[in-house]
N, C-alpha and C positions, 0 to 999 in steps of 0.2 A: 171869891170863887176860885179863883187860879189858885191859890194856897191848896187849897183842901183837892184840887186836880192834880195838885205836885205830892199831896201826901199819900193821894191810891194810887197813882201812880209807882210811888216811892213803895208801898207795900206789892202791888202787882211784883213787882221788878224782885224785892228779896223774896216773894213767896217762889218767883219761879227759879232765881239763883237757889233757893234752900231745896226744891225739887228737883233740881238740875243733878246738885252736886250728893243728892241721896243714894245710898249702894247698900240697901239693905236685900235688894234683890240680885245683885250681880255674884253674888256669894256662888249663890246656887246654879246659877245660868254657869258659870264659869266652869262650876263642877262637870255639872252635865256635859258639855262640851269636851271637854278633858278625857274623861270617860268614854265618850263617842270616839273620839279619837284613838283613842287604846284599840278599843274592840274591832276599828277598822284596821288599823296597821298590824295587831293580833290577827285577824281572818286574810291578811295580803301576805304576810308573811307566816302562815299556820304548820309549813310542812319545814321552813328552814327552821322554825320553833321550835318543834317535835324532835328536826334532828339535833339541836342538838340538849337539850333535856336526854334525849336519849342515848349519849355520849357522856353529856357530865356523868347522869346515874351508873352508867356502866363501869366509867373512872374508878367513883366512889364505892361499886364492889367490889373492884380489883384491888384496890387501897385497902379496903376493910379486912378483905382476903389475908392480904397481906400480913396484920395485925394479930387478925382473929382466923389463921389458920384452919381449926377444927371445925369451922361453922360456916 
């Protein structure tokens, strides 16, 4: 009788180390999270964003200018 309490035992024990160490879902949890992150530090910093997208592009027409004179 003790044998066979040490064998489900023995299985309890891997089934819940093989559950433990499972990450078929932490894939997506991680993304999400990542993502949420962006969007908040995106809307805390929105308007130092804007300026400066709105500096490089201007950069890049004065560059272009440059190049492509006539246009």
């Amino acid at each position: 009788m003790i044998g066979v309490r040490g064998q489900v035992s023995e299985v309890v024990k891997n089934k819940a180390t093989a559950l433990w160490k499972e990450e078929d879902g932490l894939g997506t949890l991680e993304l999400i999270l990542i993502i949420g992150v962006i969007i908040i530090i995106a809307l805390i910093f929105k308007n130092e964003i804007t300026r400066l997208i709105t500096s490089l592009l201007t950069k890049v027409d004065t560059k272009s200018n440059e190049f492509f004179p006539g246009k």
